[in-house]
C-alpha positions, 0 to 999 in steps of 0.5 A: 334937796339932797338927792338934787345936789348929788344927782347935779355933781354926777351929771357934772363929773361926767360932763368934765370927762366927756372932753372934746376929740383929739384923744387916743382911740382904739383903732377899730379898723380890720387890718392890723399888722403883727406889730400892731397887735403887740402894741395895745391901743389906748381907749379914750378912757376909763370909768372906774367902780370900786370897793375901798378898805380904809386904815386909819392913819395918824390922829386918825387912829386914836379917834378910830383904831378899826379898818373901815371895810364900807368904802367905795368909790366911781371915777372917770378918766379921759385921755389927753395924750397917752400918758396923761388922763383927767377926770372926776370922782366920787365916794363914800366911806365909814369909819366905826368903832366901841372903845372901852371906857373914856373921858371927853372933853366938852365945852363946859366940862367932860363926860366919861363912859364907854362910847362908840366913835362914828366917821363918815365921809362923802367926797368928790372932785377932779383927779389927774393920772400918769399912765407909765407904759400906756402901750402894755396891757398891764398899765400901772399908773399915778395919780392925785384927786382933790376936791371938796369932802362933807365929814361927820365925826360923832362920839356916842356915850349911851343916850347922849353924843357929841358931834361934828358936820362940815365941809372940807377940802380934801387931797389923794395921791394914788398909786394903781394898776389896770390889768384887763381880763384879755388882750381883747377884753374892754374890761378889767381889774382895776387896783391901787393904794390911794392916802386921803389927807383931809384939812380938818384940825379939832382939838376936841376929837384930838385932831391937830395935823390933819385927818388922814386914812389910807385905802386899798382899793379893788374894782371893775374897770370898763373902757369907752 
């Protein structure tokens, strides 16, 4: 059931960026000016992989102090004009941290011992992206996805743990950059910092104005 649903929100993520014509295209044709190769067209779009290092932010750090270095994340752009993309996204990142010895608050009472706190999160949606200088090679951009995310927040004292799975919803502005590997290059490294602000209020985990994290992301881009 599990592989369904996630093979199903591929096939829609790529299905919202295969957009309709109209769009930007390479000129492909073999008789280009000086000026025409000083002026780098844009693709009809991006697909993106990357590798994310996340950072615990706000009510985030005291549940986990500890940067997550299992993060990643692929996304699609199409152009609609040549600043403006849309597209879809998907990712996956976990959090994990030994703390010394706490005491946590339960339903009935506490428990206290040295526990080991677990944060992982799946999330995918649509995103939108501003291309500032959509004619140079380099081409930074900003950007906001938002979407749905499944979360799961476990403490675990020994043999006994507490823990928490629900649905969410999600929103990540974005700043970044593209640099291809050569003028001619249909790939390149894409680059960015990107805040994720999940809409999640728990008191029991110490979480009242929201789960927050920021993330370093590095990657290959390949344009289409």
């Amino acid at each position: 059931m599990k592989k369904n649903i996630v093979l199903s929100l591929l096939f829609l993520m790529f299905a919202f960026v295969a957009l309709a014509d109209g769009t930007p295209e390479k000129d492909n044709e073999p008789n280009k000016t000086s000026d025409d190769i000083g002026n780098f067209l844009l693709p009809d779009g991006f697909f993106n992989i990357n590798y994310n290092l996340g950072i615990p932010m706000g009510d985030m750090k005291d549940f986990i102090g500890e940067n997550s270095y299992r993060g990643f994340s692929i996304d699609g752009r199409k152009f609609l004009n040549e600043h403006f993309t849309v597209g879809g996204y998907m990712g996956w990142t976990g959090f994990y941290e030994k703390n010394g010895r706490k005491t946590y608050p339960l339903e009935n009472g506490t428990i206290t011992g040295i526990a080991s706190t677990t944060y992982y999160n799946f999330n995918f949606g649509i995103n939108a992206h501003y291309y500032l200088m959509p004619g140079a090679m380099i081409k930074p951009y900003v950007g906001i996805a938002m979407g749905p995310v499944y979360q799961t927040l476990q403490v675990q004292l020994g043999r006994y743990y507490i823990e928490d799975q629900n649905w969410q919803f999600q929103m990540a502005p974005e700043l970044g950059v593209f640099i291809p590997f050569g003028p001619e290059s249909e790939a390149g490294i894409n680059t960015g910092l990107r805040y994720n602000l999940v809409s999640y209020q728990n008191s029991r985990y110490g979480f009242s104005n929201g789960l927050s994290y920021l993330q370093w992301y590095i990657g290959i881009t390949f344009e289409y």
